[in-house]
PDB file of N, H, CA, C and O in Angstrom:
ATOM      1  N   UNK A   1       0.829  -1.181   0.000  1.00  0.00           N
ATOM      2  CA  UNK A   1       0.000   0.000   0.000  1.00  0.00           C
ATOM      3  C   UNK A   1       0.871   1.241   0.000  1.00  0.00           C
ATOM      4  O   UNK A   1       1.948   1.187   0.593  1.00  0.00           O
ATOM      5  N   UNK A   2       0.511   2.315  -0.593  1.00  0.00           N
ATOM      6  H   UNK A   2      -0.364   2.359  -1.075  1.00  0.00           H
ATOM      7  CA  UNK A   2       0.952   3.589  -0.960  1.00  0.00           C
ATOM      8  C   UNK A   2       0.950   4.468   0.513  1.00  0.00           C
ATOM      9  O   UNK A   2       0.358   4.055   1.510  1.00  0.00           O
ATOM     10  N   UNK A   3       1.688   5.704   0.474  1.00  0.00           N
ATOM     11  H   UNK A   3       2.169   6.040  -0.335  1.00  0.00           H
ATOM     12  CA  UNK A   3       1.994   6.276   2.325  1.00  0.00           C
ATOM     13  C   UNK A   3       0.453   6.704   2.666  1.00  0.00           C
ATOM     14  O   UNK A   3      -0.385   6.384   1.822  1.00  0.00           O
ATOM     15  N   UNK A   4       0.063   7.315   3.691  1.00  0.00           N
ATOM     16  H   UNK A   4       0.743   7.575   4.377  1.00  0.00           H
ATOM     17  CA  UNK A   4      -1.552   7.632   4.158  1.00  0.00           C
ATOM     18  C   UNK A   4      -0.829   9.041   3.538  1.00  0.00           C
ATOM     19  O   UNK A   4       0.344   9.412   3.600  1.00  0.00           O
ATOM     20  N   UNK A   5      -1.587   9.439   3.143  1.00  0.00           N
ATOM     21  H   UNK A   5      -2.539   9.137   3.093  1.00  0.00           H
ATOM     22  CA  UNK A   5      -2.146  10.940   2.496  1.00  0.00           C
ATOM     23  C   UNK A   5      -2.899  11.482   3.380  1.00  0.00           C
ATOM     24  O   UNK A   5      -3.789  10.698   3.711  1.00  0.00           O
ATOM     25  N   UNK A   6      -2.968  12.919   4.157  1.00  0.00           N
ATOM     26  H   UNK A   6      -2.245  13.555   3.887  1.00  0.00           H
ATOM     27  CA  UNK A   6      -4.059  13.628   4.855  1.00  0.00           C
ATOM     28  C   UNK A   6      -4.390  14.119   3.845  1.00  0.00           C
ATOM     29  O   UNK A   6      -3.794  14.661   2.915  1.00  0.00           O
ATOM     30  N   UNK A   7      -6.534  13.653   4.332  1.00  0.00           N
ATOM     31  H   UNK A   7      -7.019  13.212   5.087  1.00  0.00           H
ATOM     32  CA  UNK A   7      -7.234  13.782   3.600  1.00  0.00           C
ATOM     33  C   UNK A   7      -7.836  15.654   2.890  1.00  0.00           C
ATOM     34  O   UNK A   7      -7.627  16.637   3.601  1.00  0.00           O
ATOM     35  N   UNK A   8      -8.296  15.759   1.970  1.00  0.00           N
ATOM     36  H   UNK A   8      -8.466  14.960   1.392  1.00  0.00           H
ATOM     37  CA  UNK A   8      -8.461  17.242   1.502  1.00  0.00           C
ATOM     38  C   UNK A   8      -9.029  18.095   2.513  1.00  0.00           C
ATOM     39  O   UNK A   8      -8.620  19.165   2.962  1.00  0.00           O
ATOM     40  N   UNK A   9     -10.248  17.281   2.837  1.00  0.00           N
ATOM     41  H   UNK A   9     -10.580  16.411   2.473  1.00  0.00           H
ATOM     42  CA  UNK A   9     -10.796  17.898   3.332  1.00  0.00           C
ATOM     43  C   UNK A   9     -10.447  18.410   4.762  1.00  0.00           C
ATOM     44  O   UNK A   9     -10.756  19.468   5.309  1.00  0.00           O
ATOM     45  N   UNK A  10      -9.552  17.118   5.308  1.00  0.00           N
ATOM     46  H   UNK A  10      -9.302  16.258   4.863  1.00  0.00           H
ATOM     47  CA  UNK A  10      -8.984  17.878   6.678  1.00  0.00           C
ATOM     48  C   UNK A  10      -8.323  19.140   6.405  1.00  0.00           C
ATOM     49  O   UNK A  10      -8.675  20.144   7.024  1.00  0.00           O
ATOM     50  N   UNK A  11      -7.472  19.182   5.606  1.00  0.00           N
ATOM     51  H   UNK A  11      -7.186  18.366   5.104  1.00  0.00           H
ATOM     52  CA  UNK A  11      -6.280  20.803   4.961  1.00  0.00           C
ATOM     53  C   UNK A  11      -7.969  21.545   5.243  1.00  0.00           C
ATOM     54  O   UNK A  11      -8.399  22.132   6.236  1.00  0.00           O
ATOM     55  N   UNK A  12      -8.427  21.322   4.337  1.00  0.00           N
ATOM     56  H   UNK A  12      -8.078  20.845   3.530  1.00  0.00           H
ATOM     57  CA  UNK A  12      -9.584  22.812   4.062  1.00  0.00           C
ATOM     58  C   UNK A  12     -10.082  23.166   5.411  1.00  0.00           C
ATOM     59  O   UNK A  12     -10.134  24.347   5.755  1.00  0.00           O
ATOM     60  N   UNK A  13     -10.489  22.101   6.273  1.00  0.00           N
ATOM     61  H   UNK A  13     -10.446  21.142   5.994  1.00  0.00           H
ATOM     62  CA  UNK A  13     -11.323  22.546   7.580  1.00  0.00           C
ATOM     63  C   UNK A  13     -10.173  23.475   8.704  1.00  0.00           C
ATOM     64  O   UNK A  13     -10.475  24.333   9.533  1.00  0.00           O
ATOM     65  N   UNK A  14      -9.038  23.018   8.413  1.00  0.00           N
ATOM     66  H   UNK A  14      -8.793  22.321   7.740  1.00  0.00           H
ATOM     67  CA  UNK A  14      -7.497  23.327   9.135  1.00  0.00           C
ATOM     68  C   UNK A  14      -7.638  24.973   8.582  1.00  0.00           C
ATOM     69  O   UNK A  14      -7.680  25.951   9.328  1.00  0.00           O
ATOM     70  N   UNK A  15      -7.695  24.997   7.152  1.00  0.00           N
ATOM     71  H   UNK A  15      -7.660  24.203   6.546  1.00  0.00           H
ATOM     72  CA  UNK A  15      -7.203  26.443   6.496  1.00  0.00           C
ATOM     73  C   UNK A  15      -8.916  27.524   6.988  1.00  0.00           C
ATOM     74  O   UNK A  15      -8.981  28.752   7.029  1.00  0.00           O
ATOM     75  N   UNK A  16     -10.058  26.532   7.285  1.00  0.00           N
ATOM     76  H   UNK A  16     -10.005  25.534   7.252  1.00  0.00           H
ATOM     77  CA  UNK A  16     -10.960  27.978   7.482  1.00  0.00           C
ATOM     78  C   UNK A  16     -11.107  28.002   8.962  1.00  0.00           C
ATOM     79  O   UNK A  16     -11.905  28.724   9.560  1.00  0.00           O
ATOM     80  N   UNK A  17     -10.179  27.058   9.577  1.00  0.00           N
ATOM     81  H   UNK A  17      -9.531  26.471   9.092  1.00  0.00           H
ATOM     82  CA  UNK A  17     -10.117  27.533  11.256  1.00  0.00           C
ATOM     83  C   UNK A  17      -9.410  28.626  11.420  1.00  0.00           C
ATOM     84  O   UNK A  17      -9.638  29.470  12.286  1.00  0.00           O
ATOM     85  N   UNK A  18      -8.268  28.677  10.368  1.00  0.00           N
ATOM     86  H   UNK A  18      -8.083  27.991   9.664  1.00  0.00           H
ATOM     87  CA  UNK A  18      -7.136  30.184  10.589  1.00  0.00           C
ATOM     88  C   UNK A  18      -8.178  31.281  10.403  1.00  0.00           C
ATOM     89  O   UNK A  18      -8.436  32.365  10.925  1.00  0.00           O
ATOM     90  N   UNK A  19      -8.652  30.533   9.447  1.00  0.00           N
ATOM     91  H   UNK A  19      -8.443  29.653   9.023  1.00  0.00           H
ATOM     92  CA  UNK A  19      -9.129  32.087   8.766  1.00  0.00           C
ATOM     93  C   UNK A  19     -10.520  32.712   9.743  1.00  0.00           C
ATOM     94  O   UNK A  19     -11.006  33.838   9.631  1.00  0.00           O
ATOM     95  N   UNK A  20     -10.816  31.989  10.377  1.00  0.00           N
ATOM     96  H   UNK A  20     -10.421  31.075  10.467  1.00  0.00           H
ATOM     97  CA  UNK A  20     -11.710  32.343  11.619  1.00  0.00           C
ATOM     98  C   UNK A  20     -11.109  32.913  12.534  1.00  0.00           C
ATOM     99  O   UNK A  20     -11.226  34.130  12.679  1.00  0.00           O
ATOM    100  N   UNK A  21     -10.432  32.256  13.246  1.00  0.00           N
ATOM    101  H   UNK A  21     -10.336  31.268  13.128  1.00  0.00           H
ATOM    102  CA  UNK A  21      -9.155  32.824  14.355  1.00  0.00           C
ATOM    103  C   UNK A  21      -8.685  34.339  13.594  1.00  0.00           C
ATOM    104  O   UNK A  21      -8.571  35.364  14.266  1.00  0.00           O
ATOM    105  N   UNK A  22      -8.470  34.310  12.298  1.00  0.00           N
ATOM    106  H   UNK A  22      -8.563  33.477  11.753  1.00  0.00           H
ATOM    107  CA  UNK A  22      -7.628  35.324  12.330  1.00  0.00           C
ATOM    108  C   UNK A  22      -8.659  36.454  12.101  1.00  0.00           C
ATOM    109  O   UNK A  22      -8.302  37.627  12.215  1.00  0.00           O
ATOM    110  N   UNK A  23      -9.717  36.181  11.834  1.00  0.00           N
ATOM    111  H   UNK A  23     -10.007  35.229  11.741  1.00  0.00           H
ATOM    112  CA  UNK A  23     -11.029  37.677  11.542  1.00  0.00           C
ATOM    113  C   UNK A  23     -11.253  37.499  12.857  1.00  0.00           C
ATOM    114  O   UNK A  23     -11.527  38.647  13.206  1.00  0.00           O
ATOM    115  N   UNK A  24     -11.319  36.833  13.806  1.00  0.00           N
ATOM    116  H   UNK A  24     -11.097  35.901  13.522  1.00  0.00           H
ATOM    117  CA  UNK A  24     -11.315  37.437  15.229  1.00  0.00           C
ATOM    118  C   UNK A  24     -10.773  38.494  16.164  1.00  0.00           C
ATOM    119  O   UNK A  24     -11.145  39.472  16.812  1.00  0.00           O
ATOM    120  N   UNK A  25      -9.443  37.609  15.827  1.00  0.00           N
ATOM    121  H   UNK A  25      -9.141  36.814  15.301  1.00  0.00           H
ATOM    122  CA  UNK A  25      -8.416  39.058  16.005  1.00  0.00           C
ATOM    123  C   UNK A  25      -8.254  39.804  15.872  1.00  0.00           C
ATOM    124  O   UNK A  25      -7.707  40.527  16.705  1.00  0.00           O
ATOM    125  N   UNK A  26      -8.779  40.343  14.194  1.00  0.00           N
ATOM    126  H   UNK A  26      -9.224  39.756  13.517  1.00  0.00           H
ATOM    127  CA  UNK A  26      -8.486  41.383  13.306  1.00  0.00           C
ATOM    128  C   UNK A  26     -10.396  42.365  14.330  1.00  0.00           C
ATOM    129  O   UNK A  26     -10.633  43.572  14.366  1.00  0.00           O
ATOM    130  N   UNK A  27     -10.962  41.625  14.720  1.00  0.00           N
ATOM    131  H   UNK A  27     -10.770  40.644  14.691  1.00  0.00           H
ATOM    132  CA  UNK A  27     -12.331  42.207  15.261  1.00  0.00           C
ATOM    133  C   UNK A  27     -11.591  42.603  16.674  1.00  0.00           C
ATOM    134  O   UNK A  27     -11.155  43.726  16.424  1.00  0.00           O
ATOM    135  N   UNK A  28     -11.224  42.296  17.983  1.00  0.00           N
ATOM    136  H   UNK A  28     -11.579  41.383  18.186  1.00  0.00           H
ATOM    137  CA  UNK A  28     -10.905  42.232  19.029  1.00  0.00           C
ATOM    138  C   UNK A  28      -9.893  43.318  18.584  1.00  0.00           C
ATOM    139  O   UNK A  28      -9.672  44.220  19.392  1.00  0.00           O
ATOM    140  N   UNK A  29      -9.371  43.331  17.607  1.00  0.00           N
ATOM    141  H   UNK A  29      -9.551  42.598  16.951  1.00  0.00           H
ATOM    142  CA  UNK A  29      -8.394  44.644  17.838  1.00  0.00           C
ATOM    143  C   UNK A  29      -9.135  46.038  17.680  1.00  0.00           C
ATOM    144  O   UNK A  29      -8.479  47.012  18.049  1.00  0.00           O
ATOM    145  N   UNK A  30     -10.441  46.278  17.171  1.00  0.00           N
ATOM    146  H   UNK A  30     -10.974  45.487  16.871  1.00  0.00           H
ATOM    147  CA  UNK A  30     -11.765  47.046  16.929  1.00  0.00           C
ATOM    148  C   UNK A  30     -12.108  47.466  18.300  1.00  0.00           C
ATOM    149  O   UNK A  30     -12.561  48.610  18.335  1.00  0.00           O
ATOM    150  N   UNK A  31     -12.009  46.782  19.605  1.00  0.00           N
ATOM    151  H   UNK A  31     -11.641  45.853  19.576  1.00  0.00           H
ATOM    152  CA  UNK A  31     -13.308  46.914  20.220  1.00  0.00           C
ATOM    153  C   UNK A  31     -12.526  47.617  21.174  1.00  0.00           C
ATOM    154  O   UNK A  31     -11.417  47.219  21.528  1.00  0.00           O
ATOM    155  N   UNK A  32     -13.148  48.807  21.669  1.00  0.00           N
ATOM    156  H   UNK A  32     -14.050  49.131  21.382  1.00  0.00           H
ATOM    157  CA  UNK A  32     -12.882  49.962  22.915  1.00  0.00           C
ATOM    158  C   UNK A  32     -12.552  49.291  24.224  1.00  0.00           C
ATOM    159  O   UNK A  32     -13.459  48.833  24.919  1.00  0.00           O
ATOM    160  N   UNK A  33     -11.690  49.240  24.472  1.00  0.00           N
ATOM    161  H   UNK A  33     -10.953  49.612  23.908  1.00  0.00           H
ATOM    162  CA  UNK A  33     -11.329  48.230  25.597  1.00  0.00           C
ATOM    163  C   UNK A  33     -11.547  49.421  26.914  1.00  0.00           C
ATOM    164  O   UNK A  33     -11.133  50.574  26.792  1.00  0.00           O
ATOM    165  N   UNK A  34     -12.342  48.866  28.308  1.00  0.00           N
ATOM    166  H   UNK A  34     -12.678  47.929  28.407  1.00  0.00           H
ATOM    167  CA  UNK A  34     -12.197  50.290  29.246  1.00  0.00           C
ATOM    168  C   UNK A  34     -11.027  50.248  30.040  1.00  0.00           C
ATOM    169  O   UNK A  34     -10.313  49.253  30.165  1.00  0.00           O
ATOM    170  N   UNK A  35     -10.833  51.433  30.615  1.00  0.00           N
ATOM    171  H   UNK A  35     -11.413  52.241  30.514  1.00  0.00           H
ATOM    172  CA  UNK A  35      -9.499  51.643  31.153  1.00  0.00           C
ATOM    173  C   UNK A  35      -9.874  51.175  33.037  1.00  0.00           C
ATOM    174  O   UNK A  35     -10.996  50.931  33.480  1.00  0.00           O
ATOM    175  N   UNK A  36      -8.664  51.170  33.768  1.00  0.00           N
ATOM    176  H   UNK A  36      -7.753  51.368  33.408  1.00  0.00           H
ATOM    177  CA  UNK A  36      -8.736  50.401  35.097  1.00  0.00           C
ATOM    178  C   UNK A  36     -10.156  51.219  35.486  1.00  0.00           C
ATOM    179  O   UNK A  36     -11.266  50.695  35.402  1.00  0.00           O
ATOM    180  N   UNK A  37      -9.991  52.156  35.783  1.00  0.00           N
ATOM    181  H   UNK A  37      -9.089  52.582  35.851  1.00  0.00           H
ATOM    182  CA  UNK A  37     -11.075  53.141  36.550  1.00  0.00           C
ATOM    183  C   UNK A  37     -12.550  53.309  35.873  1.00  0.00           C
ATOM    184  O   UNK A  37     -13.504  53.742  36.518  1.00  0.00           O
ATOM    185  N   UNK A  38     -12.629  52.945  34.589  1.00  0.00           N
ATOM    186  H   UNK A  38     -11.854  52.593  34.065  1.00  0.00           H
ATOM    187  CA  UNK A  38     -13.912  52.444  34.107  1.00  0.00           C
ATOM    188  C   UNK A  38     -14.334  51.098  34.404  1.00  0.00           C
ATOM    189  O   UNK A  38     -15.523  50.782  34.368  1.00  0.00           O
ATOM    190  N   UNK A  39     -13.412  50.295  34.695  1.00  0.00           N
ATOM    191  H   UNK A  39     -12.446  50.552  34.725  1.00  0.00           H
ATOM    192  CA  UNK A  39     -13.770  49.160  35.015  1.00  0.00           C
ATOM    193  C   UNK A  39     -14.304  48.614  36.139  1.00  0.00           C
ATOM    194  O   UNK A  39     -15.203  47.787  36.286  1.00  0.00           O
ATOM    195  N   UNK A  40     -13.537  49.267  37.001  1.00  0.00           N
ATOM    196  H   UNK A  40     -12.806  49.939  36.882  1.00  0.00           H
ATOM    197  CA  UNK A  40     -14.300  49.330  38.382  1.00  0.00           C
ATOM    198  C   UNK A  40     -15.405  50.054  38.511  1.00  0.00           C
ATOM    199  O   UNK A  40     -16.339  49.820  39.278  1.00  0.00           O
ATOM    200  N   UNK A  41     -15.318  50.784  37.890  1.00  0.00           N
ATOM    201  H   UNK A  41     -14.560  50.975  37.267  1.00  0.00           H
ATOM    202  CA  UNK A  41     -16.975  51.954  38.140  1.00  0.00           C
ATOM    203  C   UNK A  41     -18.272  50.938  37.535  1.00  0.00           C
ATOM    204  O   UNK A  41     -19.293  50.645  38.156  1.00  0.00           O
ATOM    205  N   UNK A  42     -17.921  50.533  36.226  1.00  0.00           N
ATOM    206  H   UNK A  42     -17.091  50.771  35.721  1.00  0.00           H
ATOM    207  CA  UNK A  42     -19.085  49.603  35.818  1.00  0.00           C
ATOM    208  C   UNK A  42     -18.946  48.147  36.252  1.00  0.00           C
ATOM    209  O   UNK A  42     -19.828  47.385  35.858  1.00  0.00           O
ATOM    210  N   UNK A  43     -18.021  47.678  36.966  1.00  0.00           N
ATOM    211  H   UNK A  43     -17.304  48.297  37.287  1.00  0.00           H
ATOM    212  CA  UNK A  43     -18.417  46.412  38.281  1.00  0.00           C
ATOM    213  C   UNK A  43     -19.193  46.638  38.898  1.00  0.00           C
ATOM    214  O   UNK A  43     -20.230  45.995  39.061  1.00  0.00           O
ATOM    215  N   UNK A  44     -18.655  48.243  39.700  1.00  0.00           N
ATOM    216  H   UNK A  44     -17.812  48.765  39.567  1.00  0.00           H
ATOM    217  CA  UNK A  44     -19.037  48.441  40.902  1.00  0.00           C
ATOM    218  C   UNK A  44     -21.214  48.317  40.702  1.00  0.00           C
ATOM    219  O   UNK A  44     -22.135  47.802  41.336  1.00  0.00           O
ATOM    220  N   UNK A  45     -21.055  49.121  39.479  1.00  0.00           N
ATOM    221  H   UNK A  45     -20.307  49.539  38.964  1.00  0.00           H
ATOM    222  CA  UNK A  45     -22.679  49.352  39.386  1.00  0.00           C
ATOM    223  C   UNK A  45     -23.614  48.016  38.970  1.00  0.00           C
ATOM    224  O   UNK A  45     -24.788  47.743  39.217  1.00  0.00           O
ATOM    225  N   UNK A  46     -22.582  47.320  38.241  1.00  0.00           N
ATOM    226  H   UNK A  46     -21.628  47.542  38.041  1.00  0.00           H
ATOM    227  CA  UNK A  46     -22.999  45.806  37.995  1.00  0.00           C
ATOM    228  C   UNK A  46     -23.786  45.046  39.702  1.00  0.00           C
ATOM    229  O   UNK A  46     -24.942  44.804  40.051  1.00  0.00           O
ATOM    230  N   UNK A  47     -22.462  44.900  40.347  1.00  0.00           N
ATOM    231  H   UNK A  47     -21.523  45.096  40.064  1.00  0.00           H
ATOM    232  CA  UNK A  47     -23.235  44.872  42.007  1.00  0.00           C
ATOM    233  C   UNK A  47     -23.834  45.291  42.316  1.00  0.00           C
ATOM    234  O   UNK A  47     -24.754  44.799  42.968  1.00  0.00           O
ATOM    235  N   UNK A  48     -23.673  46.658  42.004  1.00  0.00           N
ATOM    236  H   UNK A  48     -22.925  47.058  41.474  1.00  0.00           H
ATOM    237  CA  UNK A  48     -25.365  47.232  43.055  1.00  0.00           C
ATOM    238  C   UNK A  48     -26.605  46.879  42.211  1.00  0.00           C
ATOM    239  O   UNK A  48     -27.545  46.382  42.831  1.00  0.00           O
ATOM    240  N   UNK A  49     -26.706  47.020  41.208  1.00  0.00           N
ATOM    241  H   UNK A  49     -25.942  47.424  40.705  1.00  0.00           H
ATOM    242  CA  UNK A  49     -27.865  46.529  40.572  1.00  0.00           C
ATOM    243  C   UNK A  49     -28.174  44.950  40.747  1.00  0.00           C
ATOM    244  O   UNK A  49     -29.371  44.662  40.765  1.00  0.00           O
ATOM    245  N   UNK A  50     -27.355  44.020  40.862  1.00  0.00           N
ATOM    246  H   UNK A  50     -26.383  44.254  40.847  1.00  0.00           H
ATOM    247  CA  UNK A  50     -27.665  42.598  41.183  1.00  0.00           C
ATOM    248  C   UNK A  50     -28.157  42.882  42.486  1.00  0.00           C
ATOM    249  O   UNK A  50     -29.259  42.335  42.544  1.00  0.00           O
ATOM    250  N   UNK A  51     -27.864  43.564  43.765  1.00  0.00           N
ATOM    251  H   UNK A  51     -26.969  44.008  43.717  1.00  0.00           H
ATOM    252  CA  UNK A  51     -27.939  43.429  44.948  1.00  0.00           C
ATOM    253  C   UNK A  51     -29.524  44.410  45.387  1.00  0.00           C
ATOM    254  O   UNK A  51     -30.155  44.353  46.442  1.00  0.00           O
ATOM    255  N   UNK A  52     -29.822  45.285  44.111  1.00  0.00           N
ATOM    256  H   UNK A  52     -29.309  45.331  43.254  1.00  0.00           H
ATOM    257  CA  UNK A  52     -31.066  45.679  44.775  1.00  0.00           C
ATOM    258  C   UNK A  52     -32.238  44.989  44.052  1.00  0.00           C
ATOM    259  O   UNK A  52     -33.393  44.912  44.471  1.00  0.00           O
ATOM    260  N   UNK A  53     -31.665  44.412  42.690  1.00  0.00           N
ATOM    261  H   UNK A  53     -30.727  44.475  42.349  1.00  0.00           H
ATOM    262  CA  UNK A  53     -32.520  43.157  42.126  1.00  0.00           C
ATOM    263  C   UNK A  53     -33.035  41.937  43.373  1.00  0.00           C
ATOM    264  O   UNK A  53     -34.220  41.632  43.508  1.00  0.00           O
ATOM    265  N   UNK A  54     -32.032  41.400  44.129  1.00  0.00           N
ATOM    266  H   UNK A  54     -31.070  41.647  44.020  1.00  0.00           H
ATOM    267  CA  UNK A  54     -32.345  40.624  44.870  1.00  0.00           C
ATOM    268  C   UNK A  54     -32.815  40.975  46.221  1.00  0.00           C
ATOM    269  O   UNK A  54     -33.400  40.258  47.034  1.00  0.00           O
ATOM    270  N   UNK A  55     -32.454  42.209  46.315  1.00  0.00           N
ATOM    271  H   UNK A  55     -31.979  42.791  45.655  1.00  0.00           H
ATOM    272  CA  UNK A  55     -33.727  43.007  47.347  1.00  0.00           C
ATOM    273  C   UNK A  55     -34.784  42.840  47.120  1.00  0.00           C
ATOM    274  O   UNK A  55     -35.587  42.306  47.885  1.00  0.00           O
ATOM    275  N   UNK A  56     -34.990  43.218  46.133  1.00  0.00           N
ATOM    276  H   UNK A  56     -34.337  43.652  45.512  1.00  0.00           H
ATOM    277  CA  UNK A  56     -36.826  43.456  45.197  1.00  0.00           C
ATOM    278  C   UNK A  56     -37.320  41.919  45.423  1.00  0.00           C
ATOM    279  O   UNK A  56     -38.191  41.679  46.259  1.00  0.00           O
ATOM    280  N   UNK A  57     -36.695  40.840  44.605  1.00  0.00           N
ATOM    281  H   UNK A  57     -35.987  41.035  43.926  1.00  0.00           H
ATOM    282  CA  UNK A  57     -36.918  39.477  44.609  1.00  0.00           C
ATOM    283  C   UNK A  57     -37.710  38.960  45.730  1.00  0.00           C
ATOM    284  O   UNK A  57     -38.832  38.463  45.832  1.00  0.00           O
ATOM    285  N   UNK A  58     -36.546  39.303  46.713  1.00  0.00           N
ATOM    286  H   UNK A  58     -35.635  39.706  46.630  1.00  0.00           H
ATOM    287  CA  UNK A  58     -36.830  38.530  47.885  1.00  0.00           C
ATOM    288  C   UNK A  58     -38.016  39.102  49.151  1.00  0.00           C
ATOM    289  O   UNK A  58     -38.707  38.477  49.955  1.00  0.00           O
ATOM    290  N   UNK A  59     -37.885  40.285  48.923  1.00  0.00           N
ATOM    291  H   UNK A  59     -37.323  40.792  48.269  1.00  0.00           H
ATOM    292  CA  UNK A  59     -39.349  40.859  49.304  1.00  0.00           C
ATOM    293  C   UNK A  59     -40.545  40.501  48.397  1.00  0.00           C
ATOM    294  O   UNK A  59     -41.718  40.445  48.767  1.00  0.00           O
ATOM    295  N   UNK A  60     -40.125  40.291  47.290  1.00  0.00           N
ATOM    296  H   UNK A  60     -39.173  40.337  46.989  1.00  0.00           H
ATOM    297  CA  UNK A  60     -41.497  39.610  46.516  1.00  0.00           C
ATOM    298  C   UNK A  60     -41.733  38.454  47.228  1.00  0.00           C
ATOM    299  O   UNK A  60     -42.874  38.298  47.663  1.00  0.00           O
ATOM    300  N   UNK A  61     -40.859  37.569  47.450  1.00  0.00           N
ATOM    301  H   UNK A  61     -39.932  37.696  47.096  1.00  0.00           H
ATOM    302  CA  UNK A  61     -41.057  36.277  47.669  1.00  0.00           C
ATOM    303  C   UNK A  61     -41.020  36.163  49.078  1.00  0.00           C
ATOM    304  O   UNK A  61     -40.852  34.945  49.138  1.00  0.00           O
ATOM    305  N   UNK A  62     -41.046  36.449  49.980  1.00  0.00           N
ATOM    306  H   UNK A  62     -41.182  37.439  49.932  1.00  0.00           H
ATOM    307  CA  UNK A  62     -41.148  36.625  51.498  1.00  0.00           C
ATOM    308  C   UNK A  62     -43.242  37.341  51.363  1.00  0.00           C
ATOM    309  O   UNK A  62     -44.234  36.806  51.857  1.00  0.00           O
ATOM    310  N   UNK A  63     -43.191  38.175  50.823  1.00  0.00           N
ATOM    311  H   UNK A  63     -42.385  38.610  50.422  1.00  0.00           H
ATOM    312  CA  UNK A  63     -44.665  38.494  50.942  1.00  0.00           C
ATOM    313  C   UNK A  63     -45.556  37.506  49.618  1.00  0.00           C
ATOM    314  O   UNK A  63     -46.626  38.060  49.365  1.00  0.00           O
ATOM    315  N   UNK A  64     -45.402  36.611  49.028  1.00  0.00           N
ATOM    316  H   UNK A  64     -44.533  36.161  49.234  1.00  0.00           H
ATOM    317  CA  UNK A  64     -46.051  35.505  48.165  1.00  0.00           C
ATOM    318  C   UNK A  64     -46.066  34.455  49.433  1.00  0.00           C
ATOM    319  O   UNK A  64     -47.172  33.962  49.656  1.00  0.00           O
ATOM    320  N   UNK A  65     -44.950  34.033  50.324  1.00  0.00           N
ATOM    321  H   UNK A  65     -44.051  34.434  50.143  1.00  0.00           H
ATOM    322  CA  UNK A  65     -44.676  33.282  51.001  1.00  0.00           C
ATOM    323  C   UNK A  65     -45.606  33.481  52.222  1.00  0.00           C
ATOM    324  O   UNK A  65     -45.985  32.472  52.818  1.00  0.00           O
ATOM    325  N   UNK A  66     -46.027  34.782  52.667  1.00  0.00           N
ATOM    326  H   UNK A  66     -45.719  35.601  52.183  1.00  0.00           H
ATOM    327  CA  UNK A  66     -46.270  34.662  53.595  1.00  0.00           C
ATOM    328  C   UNK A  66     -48.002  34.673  53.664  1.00  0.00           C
ATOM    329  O   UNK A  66     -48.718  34.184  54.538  1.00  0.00           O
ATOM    330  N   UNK A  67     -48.448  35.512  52.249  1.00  0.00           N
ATOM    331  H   UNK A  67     -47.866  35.909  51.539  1.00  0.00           H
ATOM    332  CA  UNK A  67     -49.729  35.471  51.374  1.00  0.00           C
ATOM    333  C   UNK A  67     -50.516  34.350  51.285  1.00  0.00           C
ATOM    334  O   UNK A  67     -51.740  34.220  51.311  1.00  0.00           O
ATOM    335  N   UNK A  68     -49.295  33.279  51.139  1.00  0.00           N
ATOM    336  H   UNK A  68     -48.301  33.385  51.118  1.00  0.00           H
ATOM    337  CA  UNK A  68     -49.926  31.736  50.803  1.00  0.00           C
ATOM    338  C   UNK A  68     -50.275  31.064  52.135  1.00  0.00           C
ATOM    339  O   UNK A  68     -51.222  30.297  52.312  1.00  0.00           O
ATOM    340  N   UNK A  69     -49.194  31.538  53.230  1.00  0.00           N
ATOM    341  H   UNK A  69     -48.425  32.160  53.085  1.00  0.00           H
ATOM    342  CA  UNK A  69     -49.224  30.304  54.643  1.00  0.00           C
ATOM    343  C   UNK A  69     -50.631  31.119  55.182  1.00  0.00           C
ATOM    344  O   UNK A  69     -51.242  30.658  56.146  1.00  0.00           O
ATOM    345  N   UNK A  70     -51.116  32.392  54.477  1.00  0.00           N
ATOM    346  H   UNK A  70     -50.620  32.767  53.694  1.00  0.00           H
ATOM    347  CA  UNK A  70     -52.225  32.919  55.504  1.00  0.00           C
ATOM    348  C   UNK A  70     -53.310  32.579  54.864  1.00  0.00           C
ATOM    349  O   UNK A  70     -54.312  32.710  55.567  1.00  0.00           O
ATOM    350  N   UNK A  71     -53.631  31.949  53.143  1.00  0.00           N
ATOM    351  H   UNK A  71     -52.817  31.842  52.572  1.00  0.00           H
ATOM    352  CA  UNK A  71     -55.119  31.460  52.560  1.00  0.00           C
ATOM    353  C   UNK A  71     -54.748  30.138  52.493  1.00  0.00           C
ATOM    354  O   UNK A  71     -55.531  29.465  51.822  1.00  0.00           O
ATOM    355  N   UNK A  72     -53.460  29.309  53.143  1.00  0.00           N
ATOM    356  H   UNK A  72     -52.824  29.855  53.688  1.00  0.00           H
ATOM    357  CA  UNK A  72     -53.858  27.663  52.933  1.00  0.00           C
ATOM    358  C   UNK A  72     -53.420  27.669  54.425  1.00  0.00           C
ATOM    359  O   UNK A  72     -52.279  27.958  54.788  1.00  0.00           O
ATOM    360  N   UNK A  73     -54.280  27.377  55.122  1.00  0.00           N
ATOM    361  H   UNK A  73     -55.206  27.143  54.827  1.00  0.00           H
ATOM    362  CA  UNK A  73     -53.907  27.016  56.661  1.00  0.00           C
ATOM    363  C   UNK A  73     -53.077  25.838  56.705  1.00  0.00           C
ATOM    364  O   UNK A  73     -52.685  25.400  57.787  1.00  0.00           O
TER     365      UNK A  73
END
């Protein structure tokens, strides 16, 4: 038998992975990256908004909770 040959189609799937990877890069080098002190400012607000979300939540659900134990005895 003749040597194994890699097959065509593997090369082609190999050559449009670069070419993916590399329009990625070429995108990621596009995008406004924030600086230290923006970054922390929009964490910081990221937290507070999760933390008064789950304020809200849980007062919903403390008064559903407590709504229900008082019409099902």
């Amino acid at each position: 038998m003749g040597a194994l040959k890699k097959p065509a189609n593997t090369q082609r799937r190999t050559e449009k992975a670069a070419e993916y990877f590399s329009g990625v890069l070429s995108e990621l080098k596009k995008v406004h990256w924030p600086n230290r002190r923006q970054l922390f400012t929009y964490t910081g607000v990221v937290f507070f908004a999760v933390a008064v979300v789950s304020v809200m939540m849980w007062i919903v659900d403390s008064g559903l909770s407590l709504a229900l134990t008082k019409l099902l005895p």
